[in-house]
mmCIF entry with sequence, helices, sheets and N, C-alpha, C, O atoms, coordinates in Angstrom:
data_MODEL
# 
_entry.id   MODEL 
# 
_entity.id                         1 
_entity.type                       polymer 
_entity.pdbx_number_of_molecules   1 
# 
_entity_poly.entity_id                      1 
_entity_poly.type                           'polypeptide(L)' 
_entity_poly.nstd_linkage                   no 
_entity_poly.nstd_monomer                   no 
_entity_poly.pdbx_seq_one_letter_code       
;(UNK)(UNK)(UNK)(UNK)(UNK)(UNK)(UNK)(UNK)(UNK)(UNK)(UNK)(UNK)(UNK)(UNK)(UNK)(UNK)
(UNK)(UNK)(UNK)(UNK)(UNK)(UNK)(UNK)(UNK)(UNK)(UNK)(UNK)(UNK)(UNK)(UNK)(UNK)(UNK)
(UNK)(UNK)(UNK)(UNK)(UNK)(UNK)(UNK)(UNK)(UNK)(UNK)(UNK)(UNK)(UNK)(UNK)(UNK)(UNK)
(UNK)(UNK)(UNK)
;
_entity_poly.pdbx_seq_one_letter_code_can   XXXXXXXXXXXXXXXXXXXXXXXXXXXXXXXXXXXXXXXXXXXXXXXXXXX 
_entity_poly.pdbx_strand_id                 A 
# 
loop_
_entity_poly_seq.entity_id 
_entity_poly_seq.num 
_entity_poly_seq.mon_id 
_entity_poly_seq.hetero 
1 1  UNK n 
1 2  UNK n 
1 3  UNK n 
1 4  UNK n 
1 5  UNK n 
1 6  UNK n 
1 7  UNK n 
1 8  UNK n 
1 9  UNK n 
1 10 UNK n 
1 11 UNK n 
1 12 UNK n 
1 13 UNK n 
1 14 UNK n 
1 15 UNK n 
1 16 UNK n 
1 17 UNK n 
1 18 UNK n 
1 19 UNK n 
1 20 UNK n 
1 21 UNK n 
1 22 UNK n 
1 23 UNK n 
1 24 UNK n 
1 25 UNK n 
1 26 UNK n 
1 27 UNK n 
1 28 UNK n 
1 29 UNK n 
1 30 UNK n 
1 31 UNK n 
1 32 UNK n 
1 33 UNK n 
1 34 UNK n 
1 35 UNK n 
1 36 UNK n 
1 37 UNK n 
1 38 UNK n 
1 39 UNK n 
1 40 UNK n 
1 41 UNK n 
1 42 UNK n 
1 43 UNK n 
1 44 UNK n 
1 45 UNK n 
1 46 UNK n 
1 47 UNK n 
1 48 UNK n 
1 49 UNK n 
1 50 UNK n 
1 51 UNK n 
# 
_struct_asym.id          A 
_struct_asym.entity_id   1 
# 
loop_
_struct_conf.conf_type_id 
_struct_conf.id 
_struct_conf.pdbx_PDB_helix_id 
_struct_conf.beg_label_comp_id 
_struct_conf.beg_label_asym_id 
_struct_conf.beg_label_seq_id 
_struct_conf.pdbx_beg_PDB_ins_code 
_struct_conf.end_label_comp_id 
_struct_conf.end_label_asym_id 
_struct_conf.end_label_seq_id 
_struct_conf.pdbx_end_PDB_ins_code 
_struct_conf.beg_auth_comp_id 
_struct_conf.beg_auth_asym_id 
_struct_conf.beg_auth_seq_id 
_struct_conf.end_auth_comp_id 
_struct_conf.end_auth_asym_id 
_struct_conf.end_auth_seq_id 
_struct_conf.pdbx_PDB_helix_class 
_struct_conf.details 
_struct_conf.pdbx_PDB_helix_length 
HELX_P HELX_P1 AA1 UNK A 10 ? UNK A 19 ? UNK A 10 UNK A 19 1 ? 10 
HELX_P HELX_P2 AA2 UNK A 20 ? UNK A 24 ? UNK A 20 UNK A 24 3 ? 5  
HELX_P HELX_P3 AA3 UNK A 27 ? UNK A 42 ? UNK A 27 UNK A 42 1 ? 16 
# 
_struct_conf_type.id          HELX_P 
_struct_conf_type.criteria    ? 
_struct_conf_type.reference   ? 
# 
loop_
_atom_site.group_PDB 
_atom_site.id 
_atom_site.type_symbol 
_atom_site.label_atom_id 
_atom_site.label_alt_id 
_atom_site.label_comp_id 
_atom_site.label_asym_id 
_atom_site.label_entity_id 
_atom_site.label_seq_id 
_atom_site.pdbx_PDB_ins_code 
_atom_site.Cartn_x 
_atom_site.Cartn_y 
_atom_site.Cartn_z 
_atom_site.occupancy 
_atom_site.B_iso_or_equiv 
_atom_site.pdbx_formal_charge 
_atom_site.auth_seq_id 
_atom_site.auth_comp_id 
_atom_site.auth_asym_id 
_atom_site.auth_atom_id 
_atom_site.pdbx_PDB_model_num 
ATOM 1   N N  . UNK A 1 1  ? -67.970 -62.883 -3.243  1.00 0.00 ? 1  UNK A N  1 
ATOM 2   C CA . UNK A 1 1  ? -67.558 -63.952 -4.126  1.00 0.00 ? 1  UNK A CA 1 
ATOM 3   C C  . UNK A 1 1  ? -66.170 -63.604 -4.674  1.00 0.00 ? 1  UNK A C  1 
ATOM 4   O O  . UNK A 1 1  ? -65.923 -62.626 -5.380  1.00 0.00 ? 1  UNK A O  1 
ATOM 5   N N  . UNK A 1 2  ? -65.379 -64.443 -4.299  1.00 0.00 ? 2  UNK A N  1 
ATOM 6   C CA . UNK A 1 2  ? -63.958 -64.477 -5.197  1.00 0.00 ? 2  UNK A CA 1 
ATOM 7   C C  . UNK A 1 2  ? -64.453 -64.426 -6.878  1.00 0.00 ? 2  UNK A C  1 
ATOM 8   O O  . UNK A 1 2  ? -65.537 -64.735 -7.372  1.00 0.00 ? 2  UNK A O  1 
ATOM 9   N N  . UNK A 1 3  ? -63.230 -63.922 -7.505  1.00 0.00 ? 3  UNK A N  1 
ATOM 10  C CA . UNK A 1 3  ? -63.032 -63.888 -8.815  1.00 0.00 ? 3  UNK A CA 1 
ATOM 11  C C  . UNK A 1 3  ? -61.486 -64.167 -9.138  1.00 0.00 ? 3  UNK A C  1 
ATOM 12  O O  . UNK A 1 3  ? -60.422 -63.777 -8.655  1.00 0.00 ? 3  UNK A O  1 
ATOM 13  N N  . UNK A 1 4  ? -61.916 -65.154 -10.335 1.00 0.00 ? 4  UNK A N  1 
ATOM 14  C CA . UNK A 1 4  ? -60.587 -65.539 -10.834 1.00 0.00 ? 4  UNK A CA 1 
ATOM 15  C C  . UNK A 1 4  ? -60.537 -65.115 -12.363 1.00 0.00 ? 4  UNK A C  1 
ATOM 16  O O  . UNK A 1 4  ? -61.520 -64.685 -12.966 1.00 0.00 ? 4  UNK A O  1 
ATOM 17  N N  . UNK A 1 5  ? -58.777 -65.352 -13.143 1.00 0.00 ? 5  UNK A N  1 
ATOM 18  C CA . UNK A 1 5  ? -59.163 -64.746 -14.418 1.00 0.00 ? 5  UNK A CA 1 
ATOM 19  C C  . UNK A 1 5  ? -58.318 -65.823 -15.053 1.00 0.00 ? 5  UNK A C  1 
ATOM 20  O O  . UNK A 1 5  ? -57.190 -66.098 -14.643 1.00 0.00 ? 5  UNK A O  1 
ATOM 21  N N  . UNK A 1 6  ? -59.151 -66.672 -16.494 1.00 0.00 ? 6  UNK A N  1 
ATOM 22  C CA . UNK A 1 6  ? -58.261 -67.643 -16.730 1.00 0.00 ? 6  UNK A CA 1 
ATOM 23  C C  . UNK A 1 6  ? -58.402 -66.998 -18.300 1.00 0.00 ? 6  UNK A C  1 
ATOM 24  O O  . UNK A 1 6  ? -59.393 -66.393 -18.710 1.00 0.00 ? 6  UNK A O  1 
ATOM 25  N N  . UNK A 1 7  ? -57.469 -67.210 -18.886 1.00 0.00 ? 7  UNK A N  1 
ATOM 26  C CA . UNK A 1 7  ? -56.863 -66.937 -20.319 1.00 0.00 ? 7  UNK A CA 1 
ATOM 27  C C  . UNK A 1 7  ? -56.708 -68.313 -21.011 1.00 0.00 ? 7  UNK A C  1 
ATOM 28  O O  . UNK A 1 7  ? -55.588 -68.821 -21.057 1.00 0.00 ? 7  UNK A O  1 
ATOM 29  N N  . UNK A 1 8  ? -57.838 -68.975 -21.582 1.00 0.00 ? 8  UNK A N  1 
ATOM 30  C CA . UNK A 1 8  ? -57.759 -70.271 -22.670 1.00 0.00 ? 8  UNK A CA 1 
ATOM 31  C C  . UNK A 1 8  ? -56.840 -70.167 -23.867 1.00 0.00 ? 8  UNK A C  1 
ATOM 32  O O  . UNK A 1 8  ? -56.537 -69.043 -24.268 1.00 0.00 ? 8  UNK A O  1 
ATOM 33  N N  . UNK A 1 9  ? -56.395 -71.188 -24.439 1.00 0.00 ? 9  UNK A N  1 
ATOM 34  C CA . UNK A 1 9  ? -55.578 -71.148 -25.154 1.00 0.00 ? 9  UNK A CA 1 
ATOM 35  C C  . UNK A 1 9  ? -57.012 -71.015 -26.590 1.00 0.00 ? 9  UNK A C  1 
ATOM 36  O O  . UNK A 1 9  ? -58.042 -71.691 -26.584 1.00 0.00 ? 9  UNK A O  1 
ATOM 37  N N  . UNK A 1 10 ? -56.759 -70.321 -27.300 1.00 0.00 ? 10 UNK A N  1 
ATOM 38  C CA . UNK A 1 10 ? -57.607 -70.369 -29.039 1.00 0.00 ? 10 UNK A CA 1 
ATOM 39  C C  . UNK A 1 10 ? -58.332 -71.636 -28.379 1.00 0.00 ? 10 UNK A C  1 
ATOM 40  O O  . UNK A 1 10 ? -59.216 -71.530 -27.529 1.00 0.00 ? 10 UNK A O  1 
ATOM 41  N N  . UNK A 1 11 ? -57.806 -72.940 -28.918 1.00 0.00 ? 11 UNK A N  1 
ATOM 42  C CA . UNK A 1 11 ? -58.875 -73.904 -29.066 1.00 0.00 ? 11 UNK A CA 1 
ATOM 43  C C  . UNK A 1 11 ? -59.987 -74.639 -28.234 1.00 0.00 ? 11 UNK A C  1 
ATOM 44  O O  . UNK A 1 11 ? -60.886 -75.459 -28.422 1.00 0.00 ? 11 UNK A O  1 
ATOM 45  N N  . UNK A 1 12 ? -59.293 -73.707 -26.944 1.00 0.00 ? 12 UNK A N  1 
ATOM 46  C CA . UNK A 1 12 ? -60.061 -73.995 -25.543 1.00 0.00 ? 12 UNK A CA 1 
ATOM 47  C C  . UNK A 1 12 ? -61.146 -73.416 -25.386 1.00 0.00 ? 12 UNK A C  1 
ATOM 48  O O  . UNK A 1 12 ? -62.162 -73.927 -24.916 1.00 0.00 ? 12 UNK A O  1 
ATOM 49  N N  . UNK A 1 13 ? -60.913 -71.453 -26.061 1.00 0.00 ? 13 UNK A N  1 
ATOM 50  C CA . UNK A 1 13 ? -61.844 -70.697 -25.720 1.00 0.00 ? 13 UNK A CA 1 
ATOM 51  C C  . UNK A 1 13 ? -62.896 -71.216 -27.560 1.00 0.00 ? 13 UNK A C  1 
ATOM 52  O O  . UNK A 1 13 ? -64.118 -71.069 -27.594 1.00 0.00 ? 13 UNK A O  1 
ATOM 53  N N  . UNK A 1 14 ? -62.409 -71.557 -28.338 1.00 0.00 ? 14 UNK A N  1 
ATOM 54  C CA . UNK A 1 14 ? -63.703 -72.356 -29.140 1.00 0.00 ? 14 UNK A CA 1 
ATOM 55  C C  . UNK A 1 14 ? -64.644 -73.015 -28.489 1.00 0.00 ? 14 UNK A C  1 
ATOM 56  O O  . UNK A 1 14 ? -65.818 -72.698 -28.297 1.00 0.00 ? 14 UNK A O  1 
ATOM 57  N N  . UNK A 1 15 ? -63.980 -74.067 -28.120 1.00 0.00 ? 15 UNK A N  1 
ATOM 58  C CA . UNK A 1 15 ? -64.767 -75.098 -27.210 1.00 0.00 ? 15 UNK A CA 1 
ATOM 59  C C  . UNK A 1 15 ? -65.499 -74.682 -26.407 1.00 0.00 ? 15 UNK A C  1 
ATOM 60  O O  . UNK A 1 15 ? -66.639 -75.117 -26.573 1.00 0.00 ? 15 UNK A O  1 
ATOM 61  N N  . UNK A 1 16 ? -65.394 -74.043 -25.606 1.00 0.00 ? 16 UNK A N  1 
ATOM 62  C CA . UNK A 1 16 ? -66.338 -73.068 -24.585 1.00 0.00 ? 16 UNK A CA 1 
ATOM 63  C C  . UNK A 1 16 ? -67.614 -72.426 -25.235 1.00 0.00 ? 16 UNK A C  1 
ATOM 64  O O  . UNK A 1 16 ? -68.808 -72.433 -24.934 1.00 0.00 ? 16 UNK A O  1 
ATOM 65  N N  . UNK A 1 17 ? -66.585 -71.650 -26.650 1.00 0.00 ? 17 UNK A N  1 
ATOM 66  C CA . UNK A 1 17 ? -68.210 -70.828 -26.910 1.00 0.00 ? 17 UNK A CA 1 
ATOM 67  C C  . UNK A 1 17 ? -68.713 -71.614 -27.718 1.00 0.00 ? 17 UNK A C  1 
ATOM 68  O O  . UNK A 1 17 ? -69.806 -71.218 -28.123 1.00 0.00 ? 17 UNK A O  1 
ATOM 69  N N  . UNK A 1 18 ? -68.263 -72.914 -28.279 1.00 0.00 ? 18 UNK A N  1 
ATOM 70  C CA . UNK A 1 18 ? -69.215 -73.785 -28.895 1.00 0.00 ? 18 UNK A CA 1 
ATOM 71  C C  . UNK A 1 18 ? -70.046 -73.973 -28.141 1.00 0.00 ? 18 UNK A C  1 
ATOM 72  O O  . UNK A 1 18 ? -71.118 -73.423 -28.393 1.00 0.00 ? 18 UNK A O  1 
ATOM 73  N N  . UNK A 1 19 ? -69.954 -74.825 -26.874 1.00 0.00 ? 19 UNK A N  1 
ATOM 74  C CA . UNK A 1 19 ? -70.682 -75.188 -25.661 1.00 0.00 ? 19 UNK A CA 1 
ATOM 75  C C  . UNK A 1 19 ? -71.917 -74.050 -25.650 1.00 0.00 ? 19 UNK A C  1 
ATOM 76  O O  . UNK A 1 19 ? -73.094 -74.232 -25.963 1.00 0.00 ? 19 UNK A O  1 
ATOM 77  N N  . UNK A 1 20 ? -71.350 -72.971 -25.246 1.00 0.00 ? 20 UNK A N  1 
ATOM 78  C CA . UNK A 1 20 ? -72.189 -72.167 -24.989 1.00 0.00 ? 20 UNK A CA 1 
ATOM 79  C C  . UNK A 1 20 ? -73.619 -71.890 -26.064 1.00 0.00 ? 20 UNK A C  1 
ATOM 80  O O  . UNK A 1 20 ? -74.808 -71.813 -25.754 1.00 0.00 ? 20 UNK A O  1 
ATOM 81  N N  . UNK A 1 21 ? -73.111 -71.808 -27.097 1.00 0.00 ? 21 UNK A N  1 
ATOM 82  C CA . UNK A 1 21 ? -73.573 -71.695 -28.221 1.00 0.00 ? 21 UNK A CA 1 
ATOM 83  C C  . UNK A 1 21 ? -75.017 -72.997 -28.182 1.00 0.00 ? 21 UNK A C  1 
ATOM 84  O O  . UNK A 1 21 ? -76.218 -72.771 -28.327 1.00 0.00 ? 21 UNK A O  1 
ATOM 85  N N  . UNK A 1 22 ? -74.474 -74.038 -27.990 1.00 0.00 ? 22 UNK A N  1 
ATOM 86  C CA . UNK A 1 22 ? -75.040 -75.252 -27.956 1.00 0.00 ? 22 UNK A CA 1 
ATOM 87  C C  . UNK A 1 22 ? -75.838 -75.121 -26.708 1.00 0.00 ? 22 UNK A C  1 
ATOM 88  O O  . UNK A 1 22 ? -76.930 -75.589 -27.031 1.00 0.00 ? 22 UNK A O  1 
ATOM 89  N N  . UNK A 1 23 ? -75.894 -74.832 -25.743 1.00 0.00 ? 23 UNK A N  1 
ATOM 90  C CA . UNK A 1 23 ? -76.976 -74.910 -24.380 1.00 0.00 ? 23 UNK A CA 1 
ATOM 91  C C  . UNK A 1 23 ? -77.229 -73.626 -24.263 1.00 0.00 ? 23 UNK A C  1 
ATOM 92  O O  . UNK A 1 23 ? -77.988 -73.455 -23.308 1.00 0.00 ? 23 UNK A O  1 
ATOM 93  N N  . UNK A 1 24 ? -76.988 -72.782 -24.713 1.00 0.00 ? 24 UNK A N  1 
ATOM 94  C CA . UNK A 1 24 ? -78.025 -71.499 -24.684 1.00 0.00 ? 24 UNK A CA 1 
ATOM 95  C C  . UNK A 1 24 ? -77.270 -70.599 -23.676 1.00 0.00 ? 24 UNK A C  1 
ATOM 96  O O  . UNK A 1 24 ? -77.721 -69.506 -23.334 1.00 0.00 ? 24 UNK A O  1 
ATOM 97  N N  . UNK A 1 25 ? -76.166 -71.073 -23.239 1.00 0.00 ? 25 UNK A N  1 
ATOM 98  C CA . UNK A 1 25 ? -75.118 -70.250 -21.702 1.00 0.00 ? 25 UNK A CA 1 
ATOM 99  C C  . UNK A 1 25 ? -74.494 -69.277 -22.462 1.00 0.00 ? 25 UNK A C  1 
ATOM 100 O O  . UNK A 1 25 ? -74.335 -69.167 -23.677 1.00 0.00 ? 25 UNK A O  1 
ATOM 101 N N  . UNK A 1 26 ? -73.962 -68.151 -20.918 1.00 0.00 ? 26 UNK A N  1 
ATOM 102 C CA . UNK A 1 26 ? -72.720 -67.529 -21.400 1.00 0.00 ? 26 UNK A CA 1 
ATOM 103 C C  . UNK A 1 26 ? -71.588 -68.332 -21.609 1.00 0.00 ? 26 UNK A C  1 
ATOM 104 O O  . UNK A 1 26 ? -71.812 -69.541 -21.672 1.00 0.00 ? 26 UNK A O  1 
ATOM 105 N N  . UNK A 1 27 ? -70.388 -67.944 -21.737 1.00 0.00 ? 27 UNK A N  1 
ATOM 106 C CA . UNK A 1 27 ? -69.333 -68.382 -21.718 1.00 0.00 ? 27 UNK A CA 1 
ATOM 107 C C  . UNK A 1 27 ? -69.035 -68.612 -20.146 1.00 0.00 ? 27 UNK A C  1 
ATOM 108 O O  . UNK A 1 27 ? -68.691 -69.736 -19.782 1.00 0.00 ? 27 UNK A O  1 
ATOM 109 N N  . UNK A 1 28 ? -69.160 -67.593 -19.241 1.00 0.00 ? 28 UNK A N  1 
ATOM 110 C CA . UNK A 1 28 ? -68.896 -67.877 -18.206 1.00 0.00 ? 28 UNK A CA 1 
ATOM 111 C C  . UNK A 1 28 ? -69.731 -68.650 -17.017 1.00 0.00 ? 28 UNK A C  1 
ATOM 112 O O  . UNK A 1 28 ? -69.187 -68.872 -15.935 1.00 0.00 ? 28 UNK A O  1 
ATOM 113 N N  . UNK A 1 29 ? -70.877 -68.983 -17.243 1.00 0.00 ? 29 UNK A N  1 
ATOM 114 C CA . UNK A 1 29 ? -71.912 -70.158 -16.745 1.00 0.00 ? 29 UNK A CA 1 
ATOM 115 C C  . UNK A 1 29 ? -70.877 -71.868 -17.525 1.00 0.00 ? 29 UNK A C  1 
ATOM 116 O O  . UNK A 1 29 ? -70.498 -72.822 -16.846 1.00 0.00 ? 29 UNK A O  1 
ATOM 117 N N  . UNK A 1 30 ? -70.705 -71.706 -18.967 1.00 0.00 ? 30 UNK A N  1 
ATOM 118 C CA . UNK A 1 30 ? -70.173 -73.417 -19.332 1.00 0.00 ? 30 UNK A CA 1 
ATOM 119 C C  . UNK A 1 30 ? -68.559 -73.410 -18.457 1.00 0.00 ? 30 UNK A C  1 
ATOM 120 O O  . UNK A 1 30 ? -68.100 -74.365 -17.831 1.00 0.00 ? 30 UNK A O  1 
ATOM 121 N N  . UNK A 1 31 ? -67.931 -72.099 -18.634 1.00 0.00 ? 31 UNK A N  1 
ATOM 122 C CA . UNK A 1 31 ? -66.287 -71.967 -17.547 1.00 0.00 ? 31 UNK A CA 1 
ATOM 123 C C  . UNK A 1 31 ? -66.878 -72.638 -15.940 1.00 0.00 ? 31 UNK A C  1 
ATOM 124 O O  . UNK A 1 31 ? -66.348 -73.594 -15.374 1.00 0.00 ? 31 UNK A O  1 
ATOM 125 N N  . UNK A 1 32 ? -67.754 -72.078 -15.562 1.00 0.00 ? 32 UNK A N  1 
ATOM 126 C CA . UNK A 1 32 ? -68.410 -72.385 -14.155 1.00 0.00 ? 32 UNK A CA 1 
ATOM 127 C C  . UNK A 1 32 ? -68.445 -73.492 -13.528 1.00 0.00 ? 32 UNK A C  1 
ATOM 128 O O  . UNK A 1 32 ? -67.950 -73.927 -12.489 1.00 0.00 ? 32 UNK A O  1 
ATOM 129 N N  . UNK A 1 33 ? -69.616 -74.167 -14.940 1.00 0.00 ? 33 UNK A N  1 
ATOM 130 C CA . UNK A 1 33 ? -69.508 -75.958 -14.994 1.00 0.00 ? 33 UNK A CA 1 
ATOM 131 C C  . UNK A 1 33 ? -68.655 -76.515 -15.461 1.00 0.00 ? 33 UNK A C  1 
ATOM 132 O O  . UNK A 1 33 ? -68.630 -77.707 -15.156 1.00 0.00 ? 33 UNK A O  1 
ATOM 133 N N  . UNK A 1 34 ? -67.927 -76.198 -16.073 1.00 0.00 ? 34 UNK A N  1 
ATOM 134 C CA . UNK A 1 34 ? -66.237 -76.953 -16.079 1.00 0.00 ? 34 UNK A CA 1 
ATOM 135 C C  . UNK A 1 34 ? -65.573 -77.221 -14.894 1.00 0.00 ? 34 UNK A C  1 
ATOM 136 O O  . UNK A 1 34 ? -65.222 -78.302 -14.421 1.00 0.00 ? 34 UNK A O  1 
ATOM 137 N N  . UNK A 1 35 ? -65.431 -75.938 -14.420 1.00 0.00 ? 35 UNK A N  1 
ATOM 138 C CA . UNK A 1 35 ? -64.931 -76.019 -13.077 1.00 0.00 ? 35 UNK A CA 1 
ATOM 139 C C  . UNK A 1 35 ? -65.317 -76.759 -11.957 1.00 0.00 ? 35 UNK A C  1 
ATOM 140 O O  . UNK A 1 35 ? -64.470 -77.139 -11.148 1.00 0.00 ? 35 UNK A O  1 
ATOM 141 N N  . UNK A 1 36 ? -66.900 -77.086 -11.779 1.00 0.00 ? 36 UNK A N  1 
ATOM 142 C CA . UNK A 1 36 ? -67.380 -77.388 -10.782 1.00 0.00 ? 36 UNK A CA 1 
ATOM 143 C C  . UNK A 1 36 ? -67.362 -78.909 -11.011 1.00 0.00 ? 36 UNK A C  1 
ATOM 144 O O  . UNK A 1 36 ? -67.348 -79.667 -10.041 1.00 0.00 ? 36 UNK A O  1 
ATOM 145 N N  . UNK A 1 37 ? -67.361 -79.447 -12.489 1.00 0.00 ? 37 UNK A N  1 
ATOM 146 C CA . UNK A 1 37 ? -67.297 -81.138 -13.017 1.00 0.00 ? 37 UNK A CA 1 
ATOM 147 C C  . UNK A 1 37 ? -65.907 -81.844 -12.310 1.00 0.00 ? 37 UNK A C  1 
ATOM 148 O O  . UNK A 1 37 ? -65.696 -82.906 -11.724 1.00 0.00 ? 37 UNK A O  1 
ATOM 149 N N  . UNK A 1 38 ? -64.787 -80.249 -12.826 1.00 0.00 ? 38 UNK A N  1 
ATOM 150 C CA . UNK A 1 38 ? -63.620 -80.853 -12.989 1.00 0.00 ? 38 UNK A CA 1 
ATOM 151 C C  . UNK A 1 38 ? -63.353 -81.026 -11.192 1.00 0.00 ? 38 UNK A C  1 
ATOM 152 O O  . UNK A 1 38 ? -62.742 -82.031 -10.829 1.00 0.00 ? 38 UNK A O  1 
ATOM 153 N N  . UNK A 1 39 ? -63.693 -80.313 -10.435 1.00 0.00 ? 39 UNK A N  1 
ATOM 154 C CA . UNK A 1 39 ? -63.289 -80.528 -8.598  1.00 0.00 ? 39 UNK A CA 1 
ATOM 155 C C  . UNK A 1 39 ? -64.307 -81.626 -8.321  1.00 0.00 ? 39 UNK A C  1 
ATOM 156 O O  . UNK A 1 39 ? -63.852 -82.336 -7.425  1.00 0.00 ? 39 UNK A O  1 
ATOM 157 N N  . UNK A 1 40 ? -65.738 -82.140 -8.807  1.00 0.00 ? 40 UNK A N  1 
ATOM 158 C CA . UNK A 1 40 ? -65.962 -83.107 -8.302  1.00 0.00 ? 40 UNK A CA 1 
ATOM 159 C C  . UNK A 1 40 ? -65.891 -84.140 -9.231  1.00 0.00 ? 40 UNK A C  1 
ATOM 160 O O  . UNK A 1 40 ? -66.934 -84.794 -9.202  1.00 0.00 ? 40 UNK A O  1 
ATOM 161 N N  . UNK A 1 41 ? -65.026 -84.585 -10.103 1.00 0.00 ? 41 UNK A N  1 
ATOM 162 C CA . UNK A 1 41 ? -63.975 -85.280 -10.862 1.00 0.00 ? 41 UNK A CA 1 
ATOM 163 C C  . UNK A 1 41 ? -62.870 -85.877 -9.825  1.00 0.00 ? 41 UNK A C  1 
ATOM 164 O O  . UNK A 1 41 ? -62.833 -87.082 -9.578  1.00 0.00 ? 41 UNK A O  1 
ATOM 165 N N  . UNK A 1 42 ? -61.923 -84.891 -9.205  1.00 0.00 ? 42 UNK A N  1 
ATOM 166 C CA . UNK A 1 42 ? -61.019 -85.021 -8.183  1.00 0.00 ? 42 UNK A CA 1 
ATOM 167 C C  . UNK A 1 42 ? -61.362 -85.052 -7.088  1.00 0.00 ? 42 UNK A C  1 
ATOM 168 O O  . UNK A 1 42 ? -60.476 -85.372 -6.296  1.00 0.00 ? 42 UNK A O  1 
ATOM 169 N N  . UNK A 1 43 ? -62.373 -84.832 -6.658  1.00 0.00 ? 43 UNK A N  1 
ATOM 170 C CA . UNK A 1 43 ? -62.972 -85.316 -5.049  1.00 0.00 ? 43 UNK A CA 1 
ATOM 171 C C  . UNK A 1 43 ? -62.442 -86.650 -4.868  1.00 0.00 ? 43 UNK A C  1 
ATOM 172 O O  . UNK A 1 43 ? -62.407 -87.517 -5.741  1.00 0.00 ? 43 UNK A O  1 
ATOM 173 N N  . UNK A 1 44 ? -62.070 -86.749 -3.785  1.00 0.00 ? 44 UNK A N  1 
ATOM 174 C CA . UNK A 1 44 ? -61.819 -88.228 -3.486  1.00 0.00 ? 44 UNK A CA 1 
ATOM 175 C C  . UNK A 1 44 ? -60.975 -88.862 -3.821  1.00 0.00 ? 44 UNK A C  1 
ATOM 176 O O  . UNK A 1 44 ? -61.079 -90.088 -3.780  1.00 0.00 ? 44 UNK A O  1 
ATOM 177 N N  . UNK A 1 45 ? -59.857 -88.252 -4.265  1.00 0.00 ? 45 UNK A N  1 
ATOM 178 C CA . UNK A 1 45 ? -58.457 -88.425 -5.250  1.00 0.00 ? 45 UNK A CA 1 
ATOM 179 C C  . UNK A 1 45 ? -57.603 -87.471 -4.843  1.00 0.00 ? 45 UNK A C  1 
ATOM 180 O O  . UNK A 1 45 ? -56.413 -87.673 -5.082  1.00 0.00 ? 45 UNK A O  1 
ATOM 181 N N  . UNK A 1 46 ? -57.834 -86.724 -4.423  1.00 0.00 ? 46 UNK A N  1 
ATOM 182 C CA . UNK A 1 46 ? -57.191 -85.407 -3.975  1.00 0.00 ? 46 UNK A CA 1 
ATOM 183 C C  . UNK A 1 46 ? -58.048 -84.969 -2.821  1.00 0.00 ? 46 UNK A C  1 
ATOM 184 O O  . UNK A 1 46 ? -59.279 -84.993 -2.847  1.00 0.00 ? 46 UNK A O  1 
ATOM 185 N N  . UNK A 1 47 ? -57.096 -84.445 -1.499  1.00 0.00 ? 47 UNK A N  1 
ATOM 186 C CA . UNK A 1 47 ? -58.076 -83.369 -0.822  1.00 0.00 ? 47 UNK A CA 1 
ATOM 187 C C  . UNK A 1 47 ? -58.322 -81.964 -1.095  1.00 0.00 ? 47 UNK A C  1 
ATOM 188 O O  . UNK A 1 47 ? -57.514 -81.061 -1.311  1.00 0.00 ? 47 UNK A O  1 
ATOM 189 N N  . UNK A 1 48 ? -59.969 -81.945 -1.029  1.00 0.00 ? 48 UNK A N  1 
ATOM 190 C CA . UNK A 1 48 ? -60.135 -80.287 -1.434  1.00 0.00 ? 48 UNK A CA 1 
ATOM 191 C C  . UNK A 1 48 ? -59.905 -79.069 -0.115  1.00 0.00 ? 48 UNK A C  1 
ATOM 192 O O  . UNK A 1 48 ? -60.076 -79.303 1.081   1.00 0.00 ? 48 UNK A O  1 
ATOM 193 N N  . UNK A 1 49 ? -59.492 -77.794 -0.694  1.00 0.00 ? 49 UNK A N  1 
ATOM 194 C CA . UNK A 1 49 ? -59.144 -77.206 0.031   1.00 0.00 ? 49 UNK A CA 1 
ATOM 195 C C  . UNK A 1 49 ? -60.370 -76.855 0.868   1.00 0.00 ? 49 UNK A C  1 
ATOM 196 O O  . UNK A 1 49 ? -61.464 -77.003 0.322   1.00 0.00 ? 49 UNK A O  1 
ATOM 197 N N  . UNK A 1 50 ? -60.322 -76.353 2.277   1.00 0.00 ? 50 UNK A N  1 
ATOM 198 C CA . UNK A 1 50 ? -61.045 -75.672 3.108   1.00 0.00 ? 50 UNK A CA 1 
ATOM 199 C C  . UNK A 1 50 ? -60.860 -74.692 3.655   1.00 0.00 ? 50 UNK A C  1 
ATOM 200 O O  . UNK A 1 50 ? -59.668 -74.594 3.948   1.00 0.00 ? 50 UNK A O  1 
ATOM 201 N N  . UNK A 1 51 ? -61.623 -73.606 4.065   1.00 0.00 ? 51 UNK A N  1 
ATOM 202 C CA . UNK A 1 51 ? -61.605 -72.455 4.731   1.00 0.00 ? 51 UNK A CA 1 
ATOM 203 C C  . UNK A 1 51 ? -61.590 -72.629 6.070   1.00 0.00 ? 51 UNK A C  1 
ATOM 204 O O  . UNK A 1 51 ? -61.573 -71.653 6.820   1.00 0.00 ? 51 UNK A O  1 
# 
């Protein structure tokens, strides 16, 4: 599995551990589903990359 490293700005990384806080996640499970909302958000608007 790739690993990436993202650095939120203060009010970003709130938001996150609010989230988290709120559904019972780590921080990095609600980063996960961000990620995975935000590419199938842009599906179909953008092409996604392939291997």
């Amino acid at each position: 599995m790739r690993r990436f490293t993202f650095a939120p700005s203060p009010a970003t990384a709130r938001e996150i551990e609010a989230l988290a806080r709120e559904f019972d996640l780590s921080e990095s499970e609600v980063v996960a589903q961000l990620v995975e909302l935000g590419l199938e958000e842009v599906e179909g608007t953008e092409r996604r990359v392939t291997e």
